[in-house]
C-alpha positions as CSV (number, residue, x, y, z in Angstrom):
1,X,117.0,-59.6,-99.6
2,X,114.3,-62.7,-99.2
3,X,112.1,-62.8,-101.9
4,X,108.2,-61.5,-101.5
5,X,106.1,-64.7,-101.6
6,X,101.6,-64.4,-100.8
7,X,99.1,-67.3,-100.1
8,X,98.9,-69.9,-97.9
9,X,101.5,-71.5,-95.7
10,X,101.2,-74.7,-98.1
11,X,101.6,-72.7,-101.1
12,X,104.8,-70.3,-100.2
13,X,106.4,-73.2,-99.1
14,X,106.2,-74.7,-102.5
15,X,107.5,-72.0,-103.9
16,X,110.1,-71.5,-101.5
17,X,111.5,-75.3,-102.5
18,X,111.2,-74.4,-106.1
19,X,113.2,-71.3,-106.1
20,X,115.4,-73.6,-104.8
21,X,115.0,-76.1,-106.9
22,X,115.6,-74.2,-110.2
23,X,118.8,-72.7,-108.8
24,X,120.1,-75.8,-109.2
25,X,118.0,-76.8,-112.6
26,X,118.0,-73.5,-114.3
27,X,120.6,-74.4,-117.0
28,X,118.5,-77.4,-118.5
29,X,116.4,-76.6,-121.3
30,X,113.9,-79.1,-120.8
31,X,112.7,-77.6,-117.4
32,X,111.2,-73.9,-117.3
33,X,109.9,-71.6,-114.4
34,X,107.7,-68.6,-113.4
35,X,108.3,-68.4,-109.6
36,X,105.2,-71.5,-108.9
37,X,106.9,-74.5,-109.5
38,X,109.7,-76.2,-111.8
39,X,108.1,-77.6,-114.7
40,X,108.7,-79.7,-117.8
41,X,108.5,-77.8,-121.0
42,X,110.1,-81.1,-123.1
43,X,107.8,-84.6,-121.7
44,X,109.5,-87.6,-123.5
45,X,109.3,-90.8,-122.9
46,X,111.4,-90.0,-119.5
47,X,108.5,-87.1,-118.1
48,X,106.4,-90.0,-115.8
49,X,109.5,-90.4,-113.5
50,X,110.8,-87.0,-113.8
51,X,107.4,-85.6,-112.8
52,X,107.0,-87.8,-110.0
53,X,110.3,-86.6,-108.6
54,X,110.0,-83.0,-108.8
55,X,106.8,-83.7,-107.0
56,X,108.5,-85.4,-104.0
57,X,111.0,-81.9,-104.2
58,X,108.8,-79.0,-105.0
59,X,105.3,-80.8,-103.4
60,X,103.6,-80.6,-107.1
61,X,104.9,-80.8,-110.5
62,X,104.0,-79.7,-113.7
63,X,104.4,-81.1,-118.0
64,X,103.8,-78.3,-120.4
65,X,102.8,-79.4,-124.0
66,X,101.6,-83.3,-122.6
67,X,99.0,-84.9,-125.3
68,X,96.0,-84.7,-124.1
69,X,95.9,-88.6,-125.7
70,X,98.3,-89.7,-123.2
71,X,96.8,-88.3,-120.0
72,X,94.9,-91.6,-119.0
73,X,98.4,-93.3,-119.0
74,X,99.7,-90.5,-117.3
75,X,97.8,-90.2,-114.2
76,X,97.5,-94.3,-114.0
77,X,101.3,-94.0,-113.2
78,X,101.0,-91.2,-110.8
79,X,98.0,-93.3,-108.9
80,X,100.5,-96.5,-108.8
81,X,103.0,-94.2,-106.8
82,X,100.3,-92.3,-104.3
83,X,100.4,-89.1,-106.1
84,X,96.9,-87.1,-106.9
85,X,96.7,-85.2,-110.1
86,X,95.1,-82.7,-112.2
87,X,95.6,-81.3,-115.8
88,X,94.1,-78.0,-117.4
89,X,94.0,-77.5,-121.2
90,X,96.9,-76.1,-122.9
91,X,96.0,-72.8,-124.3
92,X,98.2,-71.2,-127.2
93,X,98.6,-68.7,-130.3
94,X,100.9,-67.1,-132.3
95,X,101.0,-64.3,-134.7
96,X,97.8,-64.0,-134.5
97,X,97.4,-62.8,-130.8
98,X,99.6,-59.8,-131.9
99,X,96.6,-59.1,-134.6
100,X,94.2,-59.8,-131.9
101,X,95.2,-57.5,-128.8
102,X,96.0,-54.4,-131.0
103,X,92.6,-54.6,-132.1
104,X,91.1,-54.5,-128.4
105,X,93.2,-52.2,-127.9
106,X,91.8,-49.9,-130.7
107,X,88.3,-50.6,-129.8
108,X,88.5,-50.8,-126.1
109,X,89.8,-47.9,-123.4
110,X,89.9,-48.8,-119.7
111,X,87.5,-46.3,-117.5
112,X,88.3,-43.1,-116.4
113,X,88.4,-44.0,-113.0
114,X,91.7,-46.2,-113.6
115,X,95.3,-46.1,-114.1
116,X,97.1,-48.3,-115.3
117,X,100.5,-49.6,-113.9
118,X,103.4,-51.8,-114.3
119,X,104.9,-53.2,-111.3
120,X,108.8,-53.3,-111.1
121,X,111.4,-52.9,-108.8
122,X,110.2,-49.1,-107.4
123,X,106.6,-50.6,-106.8
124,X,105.8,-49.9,-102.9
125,X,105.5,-53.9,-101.3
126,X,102.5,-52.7,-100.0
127,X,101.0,-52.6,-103.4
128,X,102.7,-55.4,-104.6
129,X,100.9,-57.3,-101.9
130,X,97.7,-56.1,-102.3
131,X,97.9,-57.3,-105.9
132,X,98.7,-60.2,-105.1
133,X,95.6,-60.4,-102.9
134,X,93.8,-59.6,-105.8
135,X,94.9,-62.6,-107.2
136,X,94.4,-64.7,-104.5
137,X,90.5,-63.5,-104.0
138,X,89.9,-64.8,-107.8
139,X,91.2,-68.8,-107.5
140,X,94.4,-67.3,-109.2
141,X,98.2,-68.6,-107.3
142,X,100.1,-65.4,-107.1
143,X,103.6,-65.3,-108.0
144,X,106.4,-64.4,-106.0
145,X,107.4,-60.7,-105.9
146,X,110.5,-60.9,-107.8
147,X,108.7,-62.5,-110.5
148,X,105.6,-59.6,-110.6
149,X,108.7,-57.2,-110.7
150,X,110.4,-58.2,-113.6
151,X,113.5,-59.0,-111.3
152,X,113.8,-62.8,-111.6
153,X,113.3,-62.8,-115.5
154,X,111.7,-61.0,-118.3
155,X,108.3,-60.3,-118.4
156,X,105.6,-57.7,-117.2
157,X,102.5,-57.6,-114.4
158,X,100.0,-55.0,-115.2
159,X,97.5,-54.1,-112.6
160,X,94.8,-51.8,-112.6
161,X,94.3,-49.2,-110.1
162,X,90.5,-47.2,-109.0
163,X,90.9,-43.6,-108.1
164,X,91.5,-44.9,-104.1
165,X,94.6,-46.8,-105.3
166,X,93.2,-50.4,-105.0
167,X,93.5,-52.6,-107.6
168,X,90.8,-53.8,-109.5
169,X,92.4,-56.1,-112.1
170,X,95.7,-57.8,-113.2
171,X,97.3,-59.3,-115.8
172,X,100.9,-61.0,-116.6
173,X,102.9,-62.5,-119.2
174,X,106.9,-64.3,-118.5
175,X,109.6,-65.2,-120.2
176,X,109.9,-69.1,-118.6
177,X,111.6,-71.2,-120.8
178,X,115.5,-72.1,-121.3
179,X,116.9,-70.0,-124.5
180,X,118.0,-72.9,-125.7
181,X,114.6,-74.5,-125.1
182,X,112.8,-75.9,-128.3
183,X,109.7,-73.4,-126.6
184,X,111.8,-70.4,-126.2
185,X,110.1,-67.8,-127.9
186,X,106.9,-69.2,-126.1
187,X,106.0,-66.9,-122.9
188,X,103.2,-67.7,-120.0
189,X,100.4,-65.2,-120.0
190,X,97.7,-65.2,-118.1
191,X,96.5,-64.8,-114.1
192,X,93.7,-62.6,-115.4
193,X,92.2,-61.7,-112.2
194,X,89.2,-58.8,-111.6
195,X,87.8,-57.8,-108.1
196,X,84.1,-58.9,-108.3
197,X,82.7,-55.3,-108.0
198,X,84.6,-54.5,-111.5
199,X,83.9,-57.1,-113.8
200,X,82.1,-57.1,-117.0
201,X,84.0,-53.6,-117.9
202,X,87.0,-55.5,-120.2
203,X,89.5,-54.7,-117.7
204,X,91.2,-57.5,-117.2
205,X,90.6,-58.3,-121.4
206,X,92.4,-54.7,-122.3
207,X,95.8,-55.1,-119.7
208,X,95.8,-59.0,-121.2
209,X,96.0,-57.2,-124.7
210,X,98.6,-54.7,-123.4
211,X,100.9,-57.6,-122.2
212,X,100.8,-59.3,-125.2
213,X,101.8,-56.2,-127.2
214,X,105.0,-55.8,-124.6
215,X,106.4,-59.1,-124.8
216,X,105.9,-59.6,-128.9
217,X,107.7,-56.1,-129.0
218,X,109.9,-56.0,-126.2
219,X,111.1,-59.2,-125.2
220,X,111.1,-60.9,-128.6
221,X,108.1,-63.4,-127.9
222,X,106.1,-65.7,-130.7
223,X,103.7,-67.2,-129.0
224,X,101.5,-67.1,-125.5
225,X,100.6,-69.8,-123.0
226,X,98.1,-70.8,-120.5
227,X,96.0,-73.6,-118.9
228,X,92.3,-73.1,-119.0
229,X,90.4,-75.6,-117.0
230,X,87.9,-77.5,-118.7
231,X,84.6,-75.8,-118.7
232,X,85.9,-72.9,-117.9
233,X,83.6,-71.0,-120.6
234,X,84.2,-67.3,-119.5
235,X,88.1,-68.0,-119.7
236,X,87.8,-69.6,-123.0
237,X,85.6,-67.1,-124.5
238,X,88.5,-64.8,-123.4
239,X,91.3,-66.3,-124.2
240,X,89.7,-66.8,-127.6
241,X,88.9,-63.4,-128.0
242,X,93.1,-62.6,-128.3
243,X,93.7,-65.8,-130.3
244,X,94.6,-68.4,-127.5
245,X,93.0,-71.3,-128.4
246,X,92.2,-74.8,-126.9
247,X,95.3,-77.0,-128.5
248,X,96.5,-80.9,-128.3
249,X,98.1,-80.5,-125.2
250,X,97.2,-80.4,-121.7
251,X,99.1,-78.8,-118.5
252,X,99.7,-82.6,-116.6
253,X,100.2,-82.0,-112.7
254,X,101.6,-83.9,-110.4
255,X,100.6,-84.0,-106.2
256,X,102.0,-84.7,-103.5
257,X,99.4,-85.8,-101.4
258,X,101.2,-85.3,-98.3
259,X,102.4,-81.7,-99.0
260,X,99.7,-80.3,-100.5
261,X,96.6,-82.3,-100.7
262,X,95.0,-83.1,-104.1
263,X,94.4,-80.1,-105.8
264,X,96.7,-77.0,-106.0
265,X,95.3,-73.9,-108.4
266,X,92.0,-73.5,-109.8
């Protein structure tokens, strides 16, 4: 069965050629995946190159866990070659996001005009697709289906449902790096996403919390990821609210200007 995939034309084609891609990658630690794009969770001295040519595969690349000191460098070698590029802070925390998201949870209930719900492999594709839309309307790239469904790898999507069954918010953590990967027991979380109509009600802040709690005690996790752009301030505050904090590194990405233009994800 061919894999769910939401967005623009541009956009499911690069996931299309990454899914490929880590098919034939997914056995080297130094390259993880969440159903966007193959990325580098190891830069060394090697990760300029390497970057460039996963670009030229996938359309856009990706380094976890770059320096932030060594962007300037960086991005002068992806100019050289024709390549645009953009970087987000690297967002991360350990035990003490555990600490932090049972303690929403204890002080924070969602409304009582939503449910909240997992999706998996039973989820209708219907909703699956609407979630995704959700998504989409917030500047956030959704992932392939068999990513949201737990299918493709570890990991949980949480999305928030009004009493008419539409969804009002999401949230999502993975399992993306190689077990053998110095970052193993680091997971993505993020795509915090709420419909415009619903925000300001902690929605999207209590399913965050709920994730985290499910991959510390279900899939063995250690620490959370995620890019925050910079000046960003409502995603910061967030983030900071379940101890993800602003760190040393930076998401580095890579573009192929004549796949995808110069800018891929908010």
């Amino acid at each position: 069965m061919d894999d769910e995939f939401f967005g623009a034309p541009d956009k499911v084609a690069l996931m299309r050629r990454a899914a490929a891609l880590w098919e034939l990658l997914k056995e080297q630690p130094r390259y993880s995946f969440y159903g966007r794009m193959v990325a580098l969770s190891e830069p060394d001295e090697d990760a300029p190159a390497r970057l460039m040519n996963l670009a030229r595969v996938q359309g856009a690349s990706v380094a976890y866990y770059y320096p932030k000191s060594g962007l300037d460098n960086l991005f002068a070698q992806y100019e050289a070659q024709g390549f645009a590029h953009d970087w987000w802070n690297h967002y991360r925390g350990g035990e003490a996001v555990l600490a932090a998201a049972r303690k929403i949870l204890a002080e924070h209930a969602l409304p009582g005009d939503v449910t909240l719900v997992r999706i998996d492999s039973t989820t209708p594709a219907d909703l699956v697709a609407k979630t995704a839309e959700l998504c989409i309307s917030c500047e956030v790239m959704a992932v392939p289906g068999s990513v949201m469904r737990g299918i493709s790898q570890p990991g949980i999507t949480l999305v928030a449902l009004d009493r008419a069954g539409s969804p009002v918010a999401h949230a999502a953590s993975y399992v993306i790096h190689h077990p053998e990967s110095v970052r193993a027991s680091d997971a993505f979380w993020g795509m915090l996403a709420t419909r415009e109509d619903r925000r300001g009600q902690r929605i999207a802040l209590v399913l965050g919390a709920h994730a985290i709690v499910h991959m510390w005690e279900r899939e063995g996790i250690r620490g959370f990821m995620t890019g925050v752009r910079e000046g960003n301030i409502s995603s910061s505050r967030l983030c900071n609210r379940l101890g993800v904090v602003d760190t040393e590194w930076a998401y580095a990405q890579c573009i192929d200007r004549a796949q995808l233009g110069g800018q891929l994800t908010k």
